[in-house]
VOTORBA-529408 format. One record per residue (C-alpha): residue in one letter; x, y, z. Coordinates in pm, whole numbers, plus 50000, padded with zeros to 5 digits. Layout:
node r: A&east: X&north: Y&up: Z
...
% end
This chain:
node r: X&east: 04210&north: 55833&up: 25835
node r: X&east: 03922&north: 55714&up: 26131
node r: X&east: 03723&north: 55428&up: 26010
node r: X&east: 03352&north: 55498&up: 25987
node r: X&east: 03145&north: 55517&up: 26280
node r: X&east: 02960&north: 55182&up: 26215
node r: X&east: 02846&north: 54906&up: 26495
node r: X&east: 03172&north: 54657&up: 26573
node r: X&east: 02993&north: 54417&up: 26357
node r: X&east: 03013&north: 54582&up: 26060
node r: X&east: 03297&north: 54729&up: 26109
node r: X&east: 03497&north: 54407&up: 26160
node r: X&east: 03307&north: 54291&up: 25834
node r: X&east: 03359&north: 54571&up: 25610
node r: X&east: 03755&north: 54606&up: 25783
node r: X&east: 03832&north: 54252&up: 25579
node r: X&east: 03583&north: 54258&up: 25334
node r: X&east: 03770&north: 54618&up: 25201
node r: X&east: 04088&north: 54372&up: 25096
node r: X&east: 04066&north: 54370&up: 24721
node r: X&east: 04068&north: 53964&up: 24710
node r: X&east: 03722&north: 53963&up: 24868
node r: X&east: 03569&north: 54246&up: 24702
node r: X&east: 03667&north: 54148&up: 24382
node r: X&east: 03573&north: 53792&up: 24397
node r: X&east: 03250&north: 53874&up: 24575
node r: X&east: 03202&north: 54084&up: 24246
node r: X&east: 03323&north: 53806&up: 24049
node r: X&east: 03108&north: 53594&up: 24174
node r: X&east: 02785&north: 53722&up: 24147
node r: X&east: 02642&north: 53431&up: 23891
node r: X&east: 02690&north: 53208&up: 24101
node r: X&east: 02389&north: 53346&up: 24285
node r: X&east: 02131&north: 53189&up: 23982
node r: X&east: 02363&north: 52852&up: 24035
node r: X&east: 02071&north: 52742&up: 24308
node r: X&east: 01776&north: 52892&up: 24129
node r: X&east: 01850&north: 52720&up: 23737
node r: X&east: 01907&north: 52431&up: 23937
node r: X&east: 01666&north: 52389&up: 24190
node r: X&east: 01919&north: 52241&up: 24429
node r: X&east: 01913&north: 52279&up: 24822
node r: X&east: 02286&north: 52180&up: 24794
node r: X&east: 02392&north: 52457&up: 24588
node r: X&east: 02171&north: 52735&up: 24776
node r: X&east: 02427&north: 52588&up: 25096
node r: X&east: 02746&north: 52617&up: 24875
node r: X&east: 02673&north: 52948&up: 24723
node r: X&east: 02538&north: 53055&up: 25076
node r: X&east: 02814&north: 52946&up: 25254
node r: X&east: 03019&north: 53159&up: 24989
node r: X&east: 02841&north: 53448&up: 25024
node r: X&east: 02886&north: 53469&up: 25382
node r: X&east: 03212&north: 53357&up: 25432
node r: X&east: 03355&north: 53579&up: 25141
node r: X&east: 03343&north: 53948&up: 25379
node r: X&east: 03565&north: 53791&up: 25615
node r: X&east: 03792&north: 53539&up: 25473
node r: X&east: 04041&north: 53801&up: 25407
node r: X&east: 04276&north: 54000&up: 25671
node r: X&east: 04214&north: 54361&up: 25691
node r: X&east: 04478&north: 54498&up: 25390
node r: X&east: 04830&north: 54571&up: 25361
node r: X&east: 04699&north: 54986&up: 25268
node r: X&east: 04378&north: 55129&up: 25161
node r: X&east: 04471&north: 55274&up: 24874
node r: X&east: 04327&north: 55040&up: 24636
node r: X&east: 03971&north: 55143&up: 24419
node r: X&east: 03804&north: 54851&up: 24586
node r: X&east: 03905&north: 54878&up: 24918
node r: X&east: 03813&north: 55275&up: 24888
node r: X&east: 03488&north: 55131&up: 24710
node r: X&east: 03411&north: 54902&up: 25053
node r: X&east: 03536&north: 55156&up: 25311
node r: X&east: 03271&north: 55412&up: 25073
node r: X&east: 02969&north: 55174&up: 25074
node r: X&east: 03029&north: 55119&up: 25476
node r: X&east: 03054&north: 55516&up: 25557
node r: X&east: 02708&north: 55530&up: 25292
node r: X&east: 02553&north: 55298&up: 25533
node r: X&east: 02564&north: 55505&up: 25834
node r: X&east: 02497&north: 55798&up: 25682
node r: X&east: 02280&north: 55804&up: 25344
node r: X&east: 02305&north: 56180&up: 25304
node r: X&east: 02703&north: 56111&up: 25185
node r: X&east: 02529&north: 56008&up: 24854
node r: X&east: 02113&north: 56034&up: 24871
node r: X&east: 02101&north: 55894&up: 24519
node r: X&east: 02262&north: 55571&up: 24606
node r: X&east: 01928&north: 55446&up: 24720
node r: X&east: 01776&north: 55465&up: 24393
node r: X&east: 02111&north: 55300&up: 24226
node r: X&east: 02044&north: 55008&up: 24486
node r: X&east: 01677&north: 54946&up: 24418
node r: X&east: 01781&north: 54929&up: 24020
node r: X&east: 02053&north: 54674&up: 24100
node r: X&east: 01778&north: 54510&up: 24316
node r: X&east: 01564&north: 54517&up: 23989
node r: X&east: 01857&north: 54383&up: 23824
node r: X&east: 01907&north: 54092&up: 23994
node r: X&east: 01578&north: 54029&up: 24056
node r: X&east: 01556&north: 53986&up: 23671
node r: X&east: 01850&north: 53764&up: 23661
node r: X&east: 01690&north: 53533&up: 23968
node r: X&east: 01343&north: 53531&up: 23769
node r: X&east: 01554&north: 53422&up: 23411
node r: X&east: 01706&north: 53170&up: 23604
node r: X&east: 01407&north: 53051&up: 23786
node r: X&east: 01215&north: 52995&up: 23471
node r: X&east: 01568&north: 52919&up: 23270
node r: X&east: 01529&north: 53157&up: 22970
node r: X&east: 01918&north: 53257&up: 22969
node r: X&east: 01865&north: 53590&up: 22790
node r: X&east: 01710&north: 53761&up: 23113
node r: X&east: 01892&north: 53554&up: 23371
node r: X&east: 02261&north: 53677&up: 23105
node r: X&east: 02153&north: 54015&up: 23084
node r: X&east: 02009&north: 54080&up: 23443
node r: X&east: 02353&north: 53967&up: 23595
node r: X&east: 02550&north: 54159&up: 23339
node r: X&east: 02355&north: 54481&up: 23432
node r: X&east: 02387&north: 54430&up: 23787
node r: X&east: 02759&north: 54346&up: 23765
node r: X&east: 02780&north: 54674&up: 23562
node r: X&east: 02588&north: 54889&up: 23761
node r: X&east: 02759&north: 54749&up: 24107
node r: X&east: 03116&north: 54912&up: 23883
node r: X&east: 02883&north: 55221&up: 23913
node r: X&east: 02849&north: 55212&up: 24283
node r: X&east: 03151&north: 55138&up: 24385
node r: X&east: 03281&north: 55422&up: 24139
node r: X&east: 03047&north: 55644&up: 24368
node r: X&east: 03143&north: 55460&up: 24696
node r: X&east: 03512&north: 55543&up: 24615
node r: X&east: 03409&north: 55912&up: 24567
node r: X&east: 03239&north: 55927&up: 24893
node r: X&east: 03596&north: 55766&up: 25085
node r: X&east: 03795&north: 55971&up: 24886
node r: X&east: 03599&north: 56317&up: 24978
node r: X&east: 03602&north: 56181&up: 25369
node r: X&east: 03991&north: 56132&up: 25321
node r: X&east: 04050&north: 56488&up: 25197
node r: X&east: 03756&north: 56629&up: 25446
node r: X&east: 04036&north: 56451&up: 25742
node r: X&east: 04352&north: 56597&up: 25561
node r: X&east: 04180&north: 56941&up: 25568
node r: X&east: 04022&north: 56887&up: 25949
node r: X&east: 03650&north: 56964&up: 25814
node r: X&east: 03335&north: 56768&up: 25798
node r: X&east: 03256&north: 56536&up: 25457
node r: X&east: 03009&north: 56755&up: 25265
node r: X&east: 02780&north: 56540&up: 25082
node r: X&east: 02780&north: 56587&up: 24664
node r: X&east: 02598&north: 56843&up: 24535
node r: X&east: 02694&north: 57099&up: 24812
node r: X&east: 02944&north: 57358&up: 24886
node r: X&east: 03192&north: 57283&up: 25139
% end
């Protein structure tokens, strides 16, 4: 299977970050994000930062790419070259975006129920996307068995 056409960058990122450790702790993760905001702390925006940035590539590329999340990763990176894979994505993005913006704003003003239920739904939802992600690897991988072109979903091909 060719790796997505994506700038060296991203493709070293996303070629480590696909390893199940880091996608799933990334995932795992994602309360930390309020950590900084509840607390108001400089040193916990570095520490969470640091995380967040070191996560994508503390991991060697995997063993196989068979695994949901690495399909999920290797999805999301072939979304972001080419939107029309999945043109609803976009709009399951922006409600993630609302979700965690929800969770940041419950944490900023520490009222747990919205800061508890914004990172729930976003955690949720990001299952959602990488369900969809997987989908779009998965219809690559058979569009390379069978020597034809992806077809985006919703369209005969």
């Amino acid at each position: 299977m060719a790796p997505p056409a994506s700038p060296p960058l991203t493709r070293f990122v996303f070629s480590r970050h696909c390893h199940p450790l880091s996608a799933w702790s990334r995932w795992a993760t994602t309360p930390l994000l309020l950590a900084p905001l509840w607390t108001r702390s400089g040193r916990a925006a570095l520490a969470v930062g640091a995380w967040f940035a070191l996560n994508p590539v503390m991991t060697p590329p995997p063993a196989d790419d068979q695994a949901f999340a690495t399909r999920a990763m290797l999805g999301e990176e072939r979304w972001l070259t080419d939107h029309s894979l999945d043109p609803g994505m976009g709009a399951v993005n922006a409600a993630n975006s609302a979700l965690l913006a929800t969770a940041a704003a419950g944490a900023w003003w520490r009222r747990p129920l919205p800061a508890v239920l914004g990172t729930a739904g976003a955690m949720a939802l990001t299952m959602y996307c990488w369900s969809r992600y997987a989908a779009i690897e998965d219809r690559a991988r058979a569009a390379d068995d069978a020597g034809t072109a992806a077809a985006p979903p919703g369209t005969a091909g």
